[in-house]
C-alpha positions in Angstrom: 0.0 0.0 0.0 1.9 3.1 -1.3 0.6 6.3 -1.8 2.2 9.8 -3.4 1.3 13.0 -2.5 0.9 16.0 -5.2 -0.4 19.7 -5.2 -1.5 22.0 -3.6 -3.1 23.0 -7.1 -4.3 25.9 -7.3 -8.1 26.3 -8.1 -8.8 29.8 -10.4 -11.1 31.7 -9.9 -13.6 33.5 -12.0 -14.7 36.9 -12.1 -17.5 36.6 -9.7 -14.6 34.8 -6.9 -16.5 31.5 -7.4 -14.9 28.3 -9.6 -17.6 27.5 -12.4 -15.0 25.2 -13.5 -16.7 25.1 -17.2 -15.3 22.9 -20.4 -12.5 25.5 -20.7 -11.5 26.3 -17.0 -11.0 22.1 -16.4 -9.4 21.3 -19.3 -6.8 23.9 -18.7 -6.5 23.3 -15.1 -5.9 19.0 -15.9 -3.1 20.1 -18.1 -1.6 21.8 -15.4 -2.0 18.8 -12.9 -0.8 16.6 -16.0 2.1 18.9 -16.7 3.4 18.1 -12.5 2.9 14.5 -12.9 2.0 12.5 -15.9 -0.7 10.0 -15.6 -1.6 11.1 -12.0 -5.5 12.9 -13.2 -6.7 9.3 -14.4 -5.6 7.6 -10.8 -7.1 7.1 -8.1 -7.1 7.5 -4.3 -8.1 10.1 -1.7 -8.4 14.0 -1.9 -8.7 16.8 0.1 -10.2 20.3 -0.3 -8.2 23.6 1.4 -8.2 26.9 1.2 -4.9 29.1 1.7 -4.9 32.7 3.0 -2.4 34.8 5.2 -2.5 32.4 8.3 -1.4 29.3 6.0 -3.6 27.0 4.5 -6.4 24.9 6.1 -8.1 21.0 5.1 -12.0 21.7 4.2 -13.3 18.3 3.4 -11.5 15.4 2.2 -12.5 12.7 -0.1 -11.6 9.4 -2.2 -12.4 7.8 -5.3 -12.2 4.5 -6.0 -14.6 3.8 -9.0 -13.1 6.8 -11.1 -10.5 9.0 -11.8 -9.4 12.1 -10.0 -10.1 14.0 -12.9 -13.6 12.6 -12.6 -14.1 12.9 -9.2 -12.4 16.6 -8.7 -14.2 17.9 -11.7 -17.7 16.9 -10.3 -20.6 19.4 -8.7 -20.3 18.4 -5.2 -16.5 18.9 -4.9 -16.6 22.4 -6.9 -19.7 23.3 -4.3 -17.2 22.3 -1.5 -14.7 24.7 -2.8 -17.7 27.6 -3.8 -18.6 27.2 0.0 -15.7 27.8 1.8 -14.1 30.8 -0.9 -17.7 32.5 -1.4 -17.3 36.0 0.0 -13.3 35.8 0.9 -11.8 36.8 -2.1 -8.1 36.2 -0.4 -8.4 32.7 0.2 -6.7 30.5 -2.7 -8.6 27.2 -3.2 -6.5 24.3 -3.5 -6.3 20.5 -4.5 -4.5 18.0 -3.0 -4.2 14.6 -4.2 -2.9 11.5 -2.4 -2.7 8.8 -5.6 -2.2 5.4 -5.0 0.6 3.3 -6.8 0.7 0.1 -7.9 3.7 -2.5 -5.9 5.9 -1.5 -9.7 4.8 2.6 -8.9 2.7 3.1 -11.3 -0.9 4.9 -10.6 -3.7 2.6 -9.1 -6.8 2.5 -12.1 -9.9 3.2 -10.7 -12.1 -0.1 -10.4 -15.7 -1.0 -9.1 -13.8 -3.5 -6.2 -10.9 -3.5 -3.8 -9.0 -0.4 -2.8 -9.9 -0.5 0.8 -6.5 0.9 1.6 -8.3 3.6 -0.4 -11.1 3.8 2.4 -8.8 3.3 5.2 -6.3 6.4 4.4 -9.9 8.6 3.7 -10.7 7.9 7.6 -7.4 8.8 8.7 -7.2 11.8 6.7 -10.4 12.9 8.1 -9.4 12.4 11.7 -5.9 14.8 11.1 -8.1 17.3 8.6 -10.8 17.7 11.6 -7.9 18.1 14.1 -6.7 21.0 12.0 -10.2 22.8 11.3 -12.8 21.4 13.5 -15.1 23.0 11.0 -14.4 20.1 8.4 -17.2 19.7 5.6 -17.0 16.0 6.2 -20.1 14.6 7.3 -19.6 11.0 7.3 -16.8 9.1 9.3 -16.8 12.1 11.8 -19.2 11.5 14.3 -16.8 9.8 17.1 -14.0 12.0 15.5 -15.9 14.7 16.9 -17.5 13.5 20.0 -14.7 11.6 21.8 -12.4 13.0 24.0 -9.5 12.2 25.6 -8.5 14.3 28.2 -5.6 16.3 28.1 -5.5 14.8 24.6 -7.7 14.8 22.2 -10.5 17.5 22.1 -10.1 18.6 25.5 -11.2 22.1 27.0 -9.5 24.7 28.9 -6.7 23.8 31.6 -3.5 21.9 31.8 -2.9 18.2 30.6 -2.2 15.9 32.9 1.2 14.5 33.7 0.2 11.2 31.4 -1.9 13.2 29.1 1.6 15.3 28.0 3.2 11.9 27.9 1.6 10.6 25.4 1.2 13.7 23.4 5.2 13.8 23.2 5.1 9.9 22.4 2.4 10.6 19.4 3.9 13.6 18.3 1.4 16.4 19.1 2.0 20.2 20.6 1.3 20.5 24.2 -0.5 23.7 23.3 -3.2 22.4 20.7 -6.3 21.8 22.3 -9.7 22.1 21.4 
């Protein structure tokens, strides 16, 4: 199971601040995905939706696909309505694509197919849980219901006040800032 990360792509913009993302606009903006890293548009895997503006950029919803291709997938209404609802109204933010394709064991790109690919699934989850750490506003709606509503104290989605003794322990051992809580 081997994956390769590419972007952040840049999403334009038209006139009215919103992506339309017509015949033209996609066409243009695959060539430019294609130009980074032949093949990659026709793979598959997982995605996510961000937004970048002066305090650095931020996950807004991620996704997979397993059935077709990220060209597919990130071309399609509900993704460009994911985008159009985050960038609506804030002319500085910079929409961007991420894509995390999936390789073959020889490195090519995974081909999108109607079974397998539960790695696919899998990586979607855990992208989800680290997106919804970093904006707790995530699009997501499914997968995120114990994301959101479990808690670990002095850990994970904790309030106010200082972690326990144990609770910074095992944020050092898993790698997370003493000073990030929720």
């Amino acid at each position: 199971m081997r994956f390769r990360v590419f972007g952040p792509f840049t999403i334009p913009r038209n006139t009215n601040g919103l992506i339309s993302f017509n015949k033209d606009a996609k066409r243009e903006f695959w060539e430019g995905v294609e130009s980074a890293c032949e093949g990659v548009s026709s793979g598959c895997g997982c995605y996510i939706v961000a937004a970048a503006g002066g305090n650095g950029a931020k996950p807004h919803y991620v996704g997979l696909t397993v059935r077709r291709s990220f060209k597919a997938e990130c071309s399609a209404a509900h993704v460009i309505n994911h985008f159009n609802e985050v960038i609506a109204g804030k002319p500085k933010l910079r929409p961007q694509l991420f894509l995390i394709a999936k390789l073959t064991p020889t490195g090519r790109f995974a081909k999108p197919s109607s079974s397998g690919h539960a790695d696919i699934r899998f990586l979607e989850n855990y992208m989800i849980g680290l997106a919804l750490d970093r904006n707790p506003e995530l699009r997501n709606q499914k997968q995120t219901k114990h994301l959101k509503d479990l808690h670990v104290e002095g850990f994970l989605n904790t309030g106010q006040g200082k972690p326990s003794p144990s609770a910074s322990s095992l944020r050092t051992l898993l790698g997370r800032k003493a000073g990030k809580k929720k």
